[in-house]
LOSEBA-297813 format. One record per atom (N, C-alpha, C, O): x, y, z. Coordinates in steps of 0.1 Angstrom, whole numbers, padded with zeros to 4 digits, always signed. Layout:
BEGIN
XYZ
...
END
This chain:
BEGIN
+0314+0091-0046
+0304+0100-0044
+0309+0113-0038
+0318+0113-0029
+0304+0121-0042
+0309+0135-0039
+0306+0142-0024
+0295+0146-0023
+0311+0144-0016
+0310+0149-0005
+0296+0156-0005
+0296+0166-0013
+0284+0155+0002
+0269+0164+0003
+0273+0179+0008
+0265+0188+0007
+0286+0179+0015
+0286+0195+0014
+0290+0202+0008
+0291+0214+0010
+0295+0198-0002
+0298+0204-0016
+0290+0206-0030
+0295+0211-0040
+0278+0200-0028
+0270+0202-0034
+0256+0206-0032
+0252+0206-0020
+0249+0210-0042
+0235+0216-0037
+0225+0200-0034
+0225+0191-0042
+0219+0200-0023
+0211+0188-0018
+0195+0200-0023
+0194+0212-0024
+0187+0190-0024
+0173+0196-0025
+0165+0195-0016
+0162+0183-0014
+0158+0204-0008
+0151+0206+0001
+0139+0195+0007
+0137+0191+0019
+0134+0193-0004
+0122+0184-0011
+0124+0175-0022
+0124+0180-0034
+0126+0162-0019
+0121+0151-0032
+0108+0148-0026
+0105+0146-0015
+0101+0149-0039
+0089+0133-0037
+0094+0123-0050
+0100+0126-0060
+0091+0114-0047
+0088+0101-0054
+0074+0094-0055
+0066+0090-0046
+0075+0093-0068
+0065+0083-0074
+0075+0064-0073
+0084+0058-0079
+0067+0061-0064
+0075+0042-0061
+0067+0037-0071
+0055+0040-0071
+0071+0028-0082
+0066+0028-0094
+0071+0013-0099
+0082+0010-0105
+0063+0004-0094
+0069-0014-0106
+0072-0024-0093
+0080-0033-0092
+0063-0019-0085
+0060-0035-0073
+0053-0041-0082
+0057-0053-0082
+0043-0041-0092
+0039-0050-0097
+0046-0060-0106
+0043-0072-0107
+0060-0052-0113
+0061-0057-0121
+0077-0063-0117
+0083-0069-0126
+0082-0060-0106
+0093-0070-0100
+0083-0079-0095
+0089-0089-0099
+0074-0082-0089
+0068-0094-0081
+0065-0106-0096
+0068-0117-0095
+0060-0101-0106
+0057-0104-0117
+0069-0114-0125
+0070-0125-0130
+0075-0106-0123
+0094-0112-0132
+0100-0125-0121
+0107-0134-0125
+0097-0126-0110
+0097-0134-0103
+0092-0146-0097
+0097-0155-0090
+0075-0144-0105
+0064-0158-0104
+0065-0154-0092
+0070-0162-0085
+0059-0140-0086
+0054-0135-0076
+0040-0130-0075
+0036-0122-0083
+0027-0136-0063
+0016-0122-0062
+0022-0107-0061
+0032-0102-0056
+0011-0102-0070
+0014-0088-0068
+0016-0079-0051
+0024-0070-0047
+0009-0085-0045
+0010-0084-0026
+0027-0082-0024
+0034-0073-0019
+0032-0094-0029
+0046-0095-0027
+0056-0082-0027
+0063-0078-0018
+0052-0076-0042
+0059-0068-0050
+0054-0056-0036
+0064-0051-0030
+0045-0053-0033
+0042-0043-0027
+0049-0047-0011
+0058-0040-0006
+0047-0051-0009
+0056-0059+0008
+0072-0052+0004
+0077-0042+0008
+0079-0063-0007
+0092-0056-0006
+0093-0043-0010
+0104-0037-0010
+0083-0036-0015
+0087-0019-0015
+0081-0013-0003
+0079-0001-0001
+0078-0020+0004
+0077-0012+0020
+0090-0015+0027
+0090-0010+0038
+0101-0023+0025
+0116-0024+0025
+0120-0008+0019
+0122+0001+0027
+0122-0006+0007
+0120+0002-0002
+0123+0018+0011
+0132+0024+0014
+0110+0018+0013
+0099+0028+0019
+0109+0032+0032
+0110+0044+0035
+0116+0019+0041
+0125+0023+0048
+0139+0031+0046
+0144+0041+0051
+0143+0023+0039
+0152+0027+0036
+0157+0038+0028
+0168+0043+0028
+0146+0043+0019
+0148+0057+0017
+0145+0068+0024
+0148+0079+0020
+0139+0066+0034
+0139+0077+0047
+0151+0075+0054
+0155+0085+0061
+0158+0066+0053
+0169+0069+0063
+0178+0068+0053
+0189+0066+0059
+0179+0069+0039
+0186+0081+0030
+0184+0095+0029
+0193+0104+0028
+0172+0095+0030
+0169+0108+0027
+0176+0113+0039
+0184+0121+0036
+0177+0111+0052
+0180+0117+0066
+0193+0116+0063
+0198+0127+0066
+0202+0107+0056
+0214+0112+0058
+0220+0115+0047
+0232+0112+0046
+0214+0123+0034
+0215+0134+0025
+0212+0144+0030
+0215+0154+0023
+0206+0148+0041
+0206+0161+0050
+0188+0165+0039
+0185+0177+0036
+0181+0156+0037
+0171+0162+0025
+0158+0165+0041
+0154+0158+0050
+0156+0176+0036
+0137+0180+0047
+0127+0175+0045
+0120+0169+0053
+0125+0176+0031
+0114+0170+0033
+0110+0156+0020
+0115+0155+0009
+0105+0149+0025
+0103+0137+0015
+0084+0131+0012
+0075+0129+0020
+0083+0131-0002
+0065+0130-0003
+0068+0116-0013
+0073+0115-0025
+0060+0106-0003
+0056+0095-0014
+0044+0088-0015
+0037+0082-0006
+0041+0087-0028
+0032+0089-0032
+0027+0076-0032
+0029+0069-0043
+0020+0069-0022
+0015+0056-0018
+0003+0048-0025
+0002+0037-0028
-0006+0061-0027
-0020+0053-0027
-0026+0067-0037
-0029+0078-0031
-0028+0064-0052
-0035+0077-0057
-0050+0073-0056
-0056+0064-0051
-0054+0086-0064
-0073+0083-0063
-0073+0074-0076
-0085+0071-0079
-0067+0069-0081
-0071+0057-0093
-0068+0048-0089
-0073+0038-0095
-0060+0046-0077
-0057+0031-0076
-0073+0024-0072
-0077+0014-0078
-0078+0029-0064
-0094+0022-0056
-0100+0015-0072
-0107+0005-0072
-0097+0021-0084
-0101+0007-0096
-0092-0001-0098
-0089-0006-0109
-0087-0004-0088
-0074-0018-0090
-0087-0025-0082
-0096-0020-0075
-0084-0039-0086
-0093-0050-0080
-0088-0053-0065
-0077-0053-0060
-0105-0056-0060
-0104-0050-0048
-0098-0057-0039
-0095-0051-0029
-0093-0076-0040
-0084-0081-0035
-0069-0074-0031
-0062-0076-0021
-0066-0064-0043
-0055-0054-0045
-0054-0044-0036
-0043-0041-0031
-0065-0037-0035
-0068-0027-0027
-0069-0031-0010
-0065-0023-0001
-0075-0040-0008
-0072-0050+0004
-0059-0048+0007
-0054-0040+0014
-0053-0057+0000
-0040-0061+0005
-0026-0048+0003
-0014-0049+0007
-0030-0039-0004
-0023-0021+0003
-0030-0020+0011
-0024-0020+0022
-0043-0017+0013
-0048-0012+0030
-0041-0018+0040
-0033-0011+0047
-0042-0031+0043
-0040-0036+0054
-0020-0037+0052
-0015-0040+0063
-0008-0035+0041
+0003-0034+0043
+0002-0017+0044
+0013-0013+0043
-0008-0008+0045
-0002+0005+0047
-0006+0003+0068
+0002+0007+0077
-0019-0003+0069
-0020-0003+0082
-0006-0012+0090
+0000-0008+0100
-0002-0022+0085
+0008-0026+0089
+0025-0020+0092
+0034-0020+0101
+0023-0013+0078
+0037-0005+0076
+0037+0007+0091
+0046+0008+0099
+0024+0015+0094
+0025+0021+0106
+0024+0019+0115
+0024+0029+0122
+0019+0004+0122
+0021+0003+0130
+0035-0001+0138
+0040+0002+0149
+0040-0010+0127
+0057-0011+0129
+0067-0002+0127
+0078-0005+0130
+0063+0009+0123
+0073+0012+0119
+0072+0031+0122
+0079+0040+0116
+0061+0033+0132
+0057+0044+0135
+0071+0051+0149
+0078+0061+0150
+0070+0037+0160
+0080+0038+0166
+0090+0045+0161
+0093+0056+0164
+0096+0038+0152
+0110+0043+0150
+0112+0053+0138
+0123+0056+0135
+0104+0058+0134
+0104+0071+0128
+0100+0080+0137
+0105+0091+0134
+0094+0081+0147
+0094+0089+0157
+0107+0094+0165
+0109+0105+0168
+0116+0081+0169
+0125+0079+0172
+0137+0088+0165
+0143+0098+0170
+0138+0084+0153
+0142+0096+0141
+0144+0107+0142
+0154+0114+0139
+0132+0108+0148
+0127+0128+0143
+0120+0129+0129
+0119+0140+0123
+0115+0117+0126
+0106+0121+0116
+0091+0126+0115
+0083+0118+0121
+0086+0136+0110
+0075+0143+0115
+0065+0135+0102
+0067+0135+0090
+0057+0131+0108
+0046+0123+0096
+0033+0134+0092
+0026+0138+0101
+0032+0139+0079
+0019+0144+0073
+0014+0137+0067
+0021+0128+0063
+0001+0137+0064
-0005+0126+0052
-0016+0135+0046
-0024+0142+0051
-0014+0133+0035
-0023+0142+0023
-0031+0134+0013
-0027+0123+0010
-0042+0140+0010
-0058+0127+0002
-0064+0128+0008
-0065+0135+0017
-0070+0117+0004
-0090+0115+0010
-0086+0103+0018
-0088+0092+0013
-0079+0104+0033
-0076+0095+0040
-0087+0085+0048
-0084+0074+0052
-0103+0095+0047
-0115+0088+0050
-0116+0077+0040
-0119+0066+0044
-0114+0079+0032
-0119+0064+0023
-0115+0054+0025
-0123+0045+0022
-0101+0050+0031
-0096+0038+0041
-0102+0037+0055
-0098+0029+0064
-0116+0047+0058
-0123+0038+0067
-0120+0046+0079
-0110+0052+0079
-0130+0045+0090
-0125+0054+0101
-0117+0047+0111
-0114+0053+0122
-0113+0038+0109
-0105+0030+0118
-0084+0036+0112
-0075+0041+0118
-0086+0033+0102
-0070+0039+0095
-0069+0051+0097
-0059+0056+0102
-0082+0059+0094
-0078+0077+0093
-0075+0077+0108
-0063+0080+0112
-0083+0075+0117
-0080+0078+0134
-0066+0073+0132
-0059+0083+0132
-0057+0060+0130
-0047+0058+0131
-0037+0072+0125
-0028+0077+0131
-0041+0073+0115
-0030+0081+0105
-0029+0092+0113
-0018+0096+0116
-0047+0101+0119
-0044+0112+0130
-0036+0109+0136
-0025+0114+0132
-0035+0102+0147
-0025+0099+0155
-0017+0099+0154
-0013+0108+0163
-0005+0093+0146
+0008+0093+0136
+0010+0109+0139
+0018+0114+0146
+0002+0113+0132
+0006+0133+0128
+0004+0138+0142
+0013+0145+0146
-0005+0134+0151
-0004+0143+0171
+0014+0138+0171
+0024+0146+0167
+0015+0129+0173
+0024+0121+0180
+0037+0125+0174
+0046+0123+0182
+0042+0130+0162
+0052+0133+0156
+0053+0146+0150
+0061+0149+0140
+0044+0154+0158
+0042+0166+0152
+0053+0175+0157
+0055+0186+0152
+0061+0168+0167
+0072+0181+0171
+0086+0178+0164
+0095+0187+0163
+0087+0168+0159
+0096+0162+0151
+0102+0172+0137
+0094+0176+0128
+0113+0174+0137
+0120+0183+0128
+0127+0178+0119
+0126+0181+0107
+0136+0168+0124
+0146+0163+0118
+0141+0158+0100
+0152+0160+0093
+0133+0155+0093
+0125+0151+0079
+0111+0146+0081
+0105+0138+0088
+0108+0158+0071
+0089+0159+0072
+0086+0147+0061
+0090+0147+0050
+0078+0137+0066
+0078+0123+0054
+0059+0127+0053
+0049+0125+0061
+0060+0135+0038
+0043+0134+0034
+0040+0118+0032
+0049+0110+0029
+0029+0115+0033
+0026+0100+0025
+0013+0109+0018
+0006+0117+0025
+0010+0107+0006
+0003+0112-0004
-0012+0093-0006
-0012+0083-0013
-0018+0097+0002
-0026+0087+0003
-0039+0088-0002
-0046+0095+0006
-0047+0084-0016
-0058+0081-0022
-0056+0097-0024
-0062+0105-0017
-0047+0102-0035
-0044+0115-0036
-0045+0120-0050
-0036+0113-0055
-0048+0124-0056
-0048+0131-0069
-0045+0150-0070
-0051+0159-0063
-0035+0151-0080
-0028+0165-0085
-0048+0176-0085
-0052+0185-0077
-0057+0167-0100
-0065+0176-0099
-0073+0175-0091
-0079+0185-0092
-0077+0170-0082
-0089+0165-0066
-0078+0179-0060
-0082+0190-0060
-0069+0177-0057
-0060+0187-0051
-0064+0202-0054
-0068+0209-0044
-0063+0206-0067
-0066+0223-0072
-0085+0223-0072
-0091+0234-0073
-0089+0214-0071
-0106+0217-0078
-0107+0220-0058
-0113+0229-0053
-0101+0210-0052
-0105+0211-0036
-0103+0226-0029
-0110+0233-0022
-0088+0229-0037
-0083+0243-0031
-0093+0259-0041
-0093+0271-0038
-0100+0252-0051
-0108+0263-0057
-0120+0265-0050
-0125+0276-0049
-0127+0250-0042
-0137+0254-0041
-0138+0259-0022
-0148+0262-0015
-0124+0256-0019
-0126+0268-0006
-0124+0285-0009
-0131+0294-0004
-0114+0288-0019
-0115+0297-0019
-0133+0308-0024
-0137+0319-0021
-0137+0298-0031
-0150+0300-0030
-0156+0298-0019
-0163+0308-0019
-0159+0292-0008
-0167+0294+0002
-0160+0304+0009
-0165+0315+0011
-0147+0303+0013
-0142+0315+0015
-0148+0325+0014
-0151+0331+0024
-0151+0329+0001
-0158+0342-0004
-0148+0351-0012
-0150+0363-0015
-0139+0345-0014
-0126+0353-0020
-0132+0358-0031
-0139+0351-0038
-0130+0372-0034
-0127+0379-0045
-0117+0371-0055
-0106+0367-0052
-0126+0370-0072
-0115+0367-0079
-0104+0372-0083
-0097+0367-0092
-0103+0384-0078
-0087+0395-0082
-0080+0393-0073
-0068+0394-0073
-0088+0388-0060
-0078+0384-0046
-0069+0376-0050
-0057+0378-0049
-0074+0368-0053
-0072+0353-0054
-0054+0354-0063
-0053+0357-0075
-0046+0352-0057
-0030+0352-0062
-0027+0339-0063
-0034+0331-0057
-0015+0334-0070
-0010+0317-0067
-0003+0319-0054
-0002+0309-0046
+0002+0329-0052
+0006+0329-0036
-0006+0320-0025
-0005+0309-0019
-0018+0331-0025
-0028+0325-0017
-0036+0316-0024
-0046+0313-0019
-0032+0312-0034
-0041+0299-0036
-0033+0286-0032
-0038+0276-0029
-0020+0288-0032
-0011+0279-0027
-0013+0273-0013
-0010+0262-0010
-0020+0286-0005
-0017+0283+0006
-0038+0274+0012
-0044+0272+0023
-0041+0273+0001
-0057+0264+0002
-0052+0250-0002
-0060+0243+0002
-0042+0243-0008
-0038+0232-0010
-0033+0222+0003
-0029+0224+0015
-0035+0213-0002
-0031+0203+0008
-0014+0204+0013
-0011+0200+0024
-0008+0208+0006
+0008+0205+0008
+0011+0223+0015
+0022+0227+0016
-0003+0231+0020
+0000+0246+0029
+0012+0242+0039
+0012+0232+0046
+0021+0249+0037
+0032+0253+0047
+0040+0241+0043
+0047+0238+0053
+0043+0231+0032
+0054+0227+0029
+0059+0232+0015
+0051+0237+0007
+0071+0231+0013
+0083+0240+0001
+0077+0232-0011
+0075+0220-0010
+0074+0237-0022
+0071+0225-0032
+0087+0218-0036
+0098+0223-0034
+0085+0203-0044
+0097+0200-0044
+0104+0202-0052
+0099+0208-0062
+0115+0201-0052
+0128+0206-0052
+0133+0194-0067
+0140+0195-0077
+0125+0184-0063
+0129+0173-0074
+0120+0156-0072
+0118+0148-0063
+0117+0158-0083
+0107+0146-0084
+0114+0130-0090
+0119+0129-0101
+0113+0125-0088
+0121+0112-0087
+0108+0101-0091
+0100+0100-0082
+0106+0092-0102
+0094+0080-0105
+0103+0068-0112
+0106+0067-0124
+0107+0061-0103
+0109+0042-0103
+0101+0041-0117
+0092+0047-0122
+0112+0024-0123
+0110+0016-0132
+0109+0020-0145
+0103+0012-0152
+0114+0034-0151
+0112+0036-0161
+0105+0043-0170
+0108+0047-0181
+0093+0046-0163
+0074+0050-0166
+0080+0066-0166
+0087+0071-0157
+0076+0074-0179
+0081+0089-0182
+0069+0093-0181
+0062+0093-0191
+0063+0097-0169
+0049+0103-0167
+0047+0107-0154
+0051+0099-0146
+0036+0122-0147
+0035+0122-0133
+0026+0116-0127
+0028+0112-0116
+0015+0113-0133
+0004+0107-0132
-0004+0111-0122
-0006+0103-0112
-0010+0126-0123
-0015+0133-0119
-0012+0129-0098
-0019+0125-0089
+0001+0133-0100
+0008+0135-0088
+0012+0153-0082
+0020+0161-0087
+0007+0155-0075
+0013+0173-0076
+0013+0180-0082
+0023+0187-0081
+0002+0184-0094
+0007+0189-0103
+0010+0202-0105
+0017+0206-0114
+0002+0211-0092
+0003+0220-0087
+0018+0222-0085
+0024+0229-0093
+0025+0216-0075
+0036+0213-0067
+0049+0218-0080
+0057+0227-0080
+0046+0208-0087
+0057+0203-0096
+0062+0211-0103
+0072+0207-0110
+0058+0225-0106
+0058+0233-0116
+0070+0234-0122
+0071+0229-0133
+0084+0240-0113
+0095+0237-0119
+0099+0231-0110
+0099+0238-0100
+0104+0218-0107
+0106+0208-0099
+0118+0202-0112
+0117+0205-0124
+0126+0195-0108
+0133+0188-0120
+0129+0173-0117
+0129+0169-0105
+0127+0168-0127
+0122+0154-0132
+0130+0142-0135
+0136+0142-0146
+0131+0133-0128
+0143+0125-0128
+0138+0109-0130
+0136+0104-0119
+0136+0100-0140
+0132+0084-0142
+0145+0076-0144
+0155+0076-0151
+0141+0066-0132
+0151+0057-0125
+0147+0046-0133
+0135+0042-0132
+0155+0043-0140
+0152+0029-0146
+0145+0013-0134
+0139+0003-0137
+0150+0017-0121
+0153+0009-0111
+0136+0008-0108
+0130+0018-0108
+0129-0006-0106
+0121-0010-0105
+0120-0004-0086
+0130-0004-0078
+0108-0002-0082
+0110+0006-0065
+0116-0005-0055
+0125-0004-0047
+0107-0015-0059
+0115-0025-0046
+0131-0029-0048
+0137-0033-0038
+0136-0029-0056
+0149-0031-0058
+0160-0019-0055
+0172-0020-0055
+0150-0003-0053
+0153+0013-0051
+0165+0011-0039
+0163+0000-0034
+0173+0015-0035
+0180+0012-0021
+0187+0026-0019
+0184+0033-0029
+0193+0032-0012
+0204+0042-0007
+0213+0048-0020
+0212+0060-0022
+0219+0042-0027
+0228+0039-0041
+0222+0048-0047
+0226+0060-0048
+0209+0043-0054
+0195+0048-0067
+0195+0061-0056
+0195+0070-0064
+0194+0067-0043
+0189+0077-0039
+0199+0086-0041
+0196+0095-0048
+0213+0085-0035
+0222+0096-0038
+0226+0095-0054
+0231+0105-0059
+0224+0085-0061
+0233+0090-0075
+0219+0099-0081
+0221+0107-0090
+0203+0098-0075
+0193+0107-0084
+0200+0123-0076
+0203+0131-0085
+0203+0126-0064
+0207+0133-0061
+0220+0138-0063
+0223+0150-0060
+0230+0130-0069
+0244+0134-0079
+0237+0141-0092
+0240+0153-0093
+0231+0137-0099
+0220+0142-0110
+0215+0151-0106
+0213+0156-0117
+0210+0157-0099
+0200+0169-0095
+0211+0183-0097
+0210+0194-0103
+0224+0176-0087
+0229+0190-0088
+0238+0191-0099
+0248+0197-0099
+0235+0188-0106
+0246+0188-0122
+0235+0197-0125
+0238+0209-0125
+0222+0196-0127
+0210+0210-0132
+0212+0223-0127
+0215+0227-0116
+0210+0231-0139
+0206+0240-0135
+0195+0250-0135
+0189+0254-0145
+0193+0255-0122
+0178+0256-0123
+0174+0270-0124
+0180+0278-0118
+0164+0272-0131
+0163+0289-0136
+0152+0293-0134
+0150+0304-0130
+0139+0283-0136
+0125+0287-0126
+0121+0299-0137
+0121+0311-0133
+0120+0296-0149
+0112+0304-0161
+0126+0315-0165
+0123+0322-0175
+0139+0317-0160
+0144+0330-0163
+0158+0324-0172
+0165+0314-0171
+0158+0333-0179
+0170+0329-0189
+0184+0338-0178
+0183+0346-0169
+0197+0330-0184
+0208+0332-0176
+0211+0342-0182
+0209+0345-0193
+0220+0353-0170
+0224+0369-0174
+0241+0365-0177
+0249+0373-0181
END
């Protein structure tokens, strides 16, 4: 592996964690399972990401389609997302990890969102890696949300720039990413960021998420910096 200061590291990955179902499945596992061991997963790529020197990290937990997964399913992610922070809030704090959370966090109920507030007071001074959790979240719920403040707003439609529309989205005042990364194979964003993603480079890990470890994180980031990135402009 190539020394990280010799190469370009990216500011921002998110990841799409993609095939707890279907490692729990290959195994004569509940699907519960598959989701348990990618909250293993979930650790240990924050304390990759921290020691790739990466800022910021967004993963993408809980979209607005999952709530039509059966509701046994939906249960049993609520109560391992309630679980995952209560264990595990300590020591990302400890870190220096600063927790945001983006979606419709009310729909997990007012007992979880009060928790999640908290998480964000509590680690709000934290620098060291901004960890979004992208919870009951959707790309277009995202742009239709950020259209229709700028309408209450009162914004003039000539006002209205992608600069300042950028800044009505949920992800205001973080870098869009730098590089998108989606577990197990699946060549799709699935209306994840889509705003975000524009020129983002796109990277599919064959590697099912719970089986994801430190390894699958730096060689997607060996791959990143082999790109090169031009952001619409042809090379002079």
């Amino acid at each position: 592996m190539a020394d990280i200061s010799s190469r370009p590291i990216p500011r921002h990955v998110a990841i799409i964690m993609d095939g707890n179902g279907r490692w729990a499945a290959s195994r004569g596992l509940p699907r519960v399972a598959g989701h348990r061991e990618g909250a293993k997963s979930v650790r240990r790529t924050i304390e990759a990401a921290i020691g790739q020197g990466v800022q910021y990290l967004t993963l993408f937990a809980f979209s607005s389609e999952n709530w039509a997964r059966p509701a046994e399913e939906v249960a049993d992610l609520t109560f391992l997302m309630k679980h995952y922070l209560r264990s595990e809030l300590g020591e990302l704090h400890e870190q220096g990890v600063r927790l945001v959370v983006i979606g419709e966090r009310e729909r997990f109920g007012p007992n979880l969102a009060e928790e999640l507030a908290k998480a964000e007071a509590k680690t709000a001074g934290n620098d060291r890696l901004v960890l979004i959790m992208a919870l009951s979240y959707g790309g277009r719920a995202d742009i239709v949300s950020a259209a229709r403040k700028a309408i209450a707003a009162g914004i003039a439609p000539e006002a209205l720039t992608e600069q300042s529309f950028t800044h009505l989205l949920s992800t205001d005042g973080i870098p869009d990413p730098d590089l998108l990364i989606r577990t197990s194979g699946e060549k799709r964003i699935s209306n994840f960021l889509l705003w975000q993603l524009a020129y983002a480079e796109l990277l599919f890990s064959p590697v099912l998420w719970p089986d994801f470890g430190a390894a699958d994180f730096a060689a997607a980031l060996e791959e990143y910096a082999t790109r090169e990135r031009r952001f619409g402009a042809r090379p002079v």
